[in-house]
N, C-alpha and C positions, 0 to 999 in steps of 0.2 A: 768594620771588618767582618770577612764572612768568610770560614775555614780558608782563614789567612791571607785574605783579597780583599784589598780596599774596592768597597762597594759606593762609588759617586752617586749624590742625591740630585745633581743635576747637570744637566751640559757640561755646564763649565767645570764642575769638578772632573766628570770624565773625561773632558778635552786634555787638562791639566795631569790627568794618572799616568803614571808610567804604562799605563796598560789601554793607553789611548786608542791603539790603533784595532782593538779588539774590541773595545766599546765603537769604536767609530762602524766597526762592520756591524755588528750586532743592529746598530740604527740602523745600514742600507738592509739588511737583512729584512729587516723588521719591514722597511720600506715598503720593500719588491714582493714580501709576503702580504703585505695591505693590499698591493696594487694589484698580484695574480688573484686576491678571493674579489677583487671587484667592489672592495669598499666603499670607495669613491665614484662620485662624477666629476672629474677636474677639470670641465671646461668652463666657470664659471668664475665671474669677476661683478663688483660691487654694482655696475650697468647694468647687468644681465640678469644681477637679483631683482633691483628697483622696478625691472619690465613683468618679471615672471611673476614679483611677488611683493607689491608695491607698499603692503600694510609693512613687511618687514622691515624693522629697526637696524640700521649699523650695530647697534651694542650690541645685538642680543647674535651675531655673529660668535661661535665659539673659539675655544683655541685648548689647543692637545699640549702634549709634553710627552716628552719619554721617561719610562721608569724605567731603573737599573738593577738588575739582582746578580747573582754569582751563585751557581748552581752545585751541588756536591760532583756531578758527572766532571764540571772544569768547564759549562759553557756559560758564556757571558750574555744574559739576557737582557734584550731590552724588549721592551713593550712602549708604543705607545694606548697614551691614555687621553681620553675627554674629563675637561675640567668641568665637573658637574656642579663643584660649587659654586659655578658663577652661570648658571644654564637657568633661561629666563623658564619659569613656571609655564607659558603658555606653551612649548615643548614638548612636555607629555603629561600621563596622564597617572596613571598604574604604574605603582614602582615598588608592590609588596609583593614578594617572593619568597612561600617558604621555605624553612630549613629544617631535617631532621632530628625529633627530640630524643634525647640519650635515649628514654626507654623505649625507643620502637628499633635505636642500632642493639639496644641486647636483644630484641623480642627477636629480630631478625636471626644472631646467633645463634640461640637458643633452638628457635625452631629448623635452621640448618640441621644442627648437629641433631637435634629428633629423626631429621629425615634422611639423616648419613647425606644427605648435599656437600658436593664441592662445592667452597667458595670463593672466588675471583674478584679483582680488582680493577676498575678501567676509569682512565680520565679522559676527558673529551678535551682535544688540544682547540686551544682557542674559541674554544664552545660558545663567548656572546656573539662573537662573530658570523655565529651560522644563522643568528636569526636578522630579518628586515626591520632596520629600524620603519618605524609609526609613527615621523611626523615630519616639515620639512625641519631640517636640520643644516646648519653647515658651521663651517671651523675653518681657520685659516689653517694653512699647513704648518708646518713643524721648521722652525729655524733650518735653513740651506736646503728645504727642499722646494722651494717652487718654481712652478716650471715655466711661469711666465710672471710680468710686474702686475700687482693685484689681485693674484690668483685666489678665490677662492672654493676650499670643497664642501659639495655634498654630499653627505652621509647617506649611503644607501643598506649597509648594513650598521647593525650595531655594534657602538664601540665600547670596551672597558671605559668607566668611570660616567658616562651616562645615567642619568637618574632612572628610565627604564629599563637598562639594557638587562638587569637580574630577572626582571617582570617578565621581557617577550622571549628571553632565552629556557626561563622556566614551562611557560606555558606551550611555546614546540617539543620542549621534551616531552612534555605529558603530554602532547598529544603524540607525539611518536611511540610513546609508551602505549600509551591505550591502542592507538590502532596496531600494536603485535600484541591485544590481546592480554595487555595487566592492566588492572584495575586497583585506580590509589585505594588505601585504606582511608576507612570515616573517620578514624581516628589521628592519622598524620599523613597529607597528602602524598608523602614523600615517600611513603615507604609501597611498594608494587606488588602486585601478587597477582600470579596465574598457577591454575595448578600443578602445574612439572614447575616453577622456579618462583623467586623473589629477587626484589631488587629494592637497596636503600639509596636512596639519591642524595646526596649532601652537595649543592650547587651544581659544578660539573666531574662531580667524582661517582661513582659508580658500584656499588657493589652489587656483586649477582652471584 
């Protein structure tokens, strides 16, 4: 339960909830937003690996799932996700990314408030998403969505639960960061500075 909303841990729980029909959207939702950022290449079936890419193994085919949450706004999210812990090693490569250490979110305060700075907040919505996944990849689709017998997708962005997707999401930020001109600190790469502002990055959260 989650401020009063049974929150289903899978399908079939959701299918099952009284609140079915809003989890059911939330998946097409989720769909239709996979399929306008271009995630996929869907025209591709177990023949059409075998020719393209003949070393590739059946097994090592992936497979998604959707996650379910209940949000304080009252929207019903669902996400889907790459099951990473069954993603064969040969996959990728880089999958350390890091994270801001408490003393560099005080240091950040701190020297705000020296410098009478405002300080703002921003999250980057769907932020692994923006970066290209880096290897071939593919996944069968997601219970009742395929759009033909055999279908399956390649990944051409990266997906939540991917073992690199933190790696190549972190390293376009930072390069987006640097080219407007901040420079990580030697100290914690996370934390930005140019001299009119700052910024601490904690995955895809933002403070500036």
């Amino acid at each position: 339960m989650k401020y009063g909303v049974f929150v289903p841990k899978n399908d079939g729980e959701a299918d099952a909830s009284p609140e079915h029909l809003r989890w059911e959207s939330g998946r097409m939702l989720e769909w239709m937003r996979l399929q306008d950022q271009g995630t996929f290449e869907r025209n591709w079936d177990w023949q059409r690996i075998q020719r393209k890419f003949p070393a590739y193994q059946r097994k090592d085919i992936g497979h998604v799932f959707f996650v379910y949450d209940y949000k304080h706004s009252g929207e019903h999210r669902v996400r889907l996700v790459f099951d990473g812990s069954r993603q064969n090693p040969e996959t990728y490569t880089e999958t350390y990314a890091p994270t801001a250490r408490g003393e560099s979110v005080r240091l950040f305060h701190v020297f705000a408030v020296e410098e009478r700075w405002n300080i703002a907040q921003y999250d980057v919505p769907q932020a692994f998403l923006k970066s290209k996944i880096d290897c071939d990849l593919f996944v069968y689709p997601p219970r009742n969505f395929s759009e033909f017998p055999g279908q399956v997708l390649k990944l051409k962005l990266s997906l939540y639960g991917a073992k690199q997707s933190a790696a190549l999401w972190n390293r376009m930020i930072d390069e987006f960061l640097q080219g407007l001109g901040f420079s990580p600190s030697p100290m914690d790469p996370c934390l930005y500075r140019r001299p009119d502002a700052l910024i601490i990055l904690f995955v895809d959260d933002l403070r500036v």
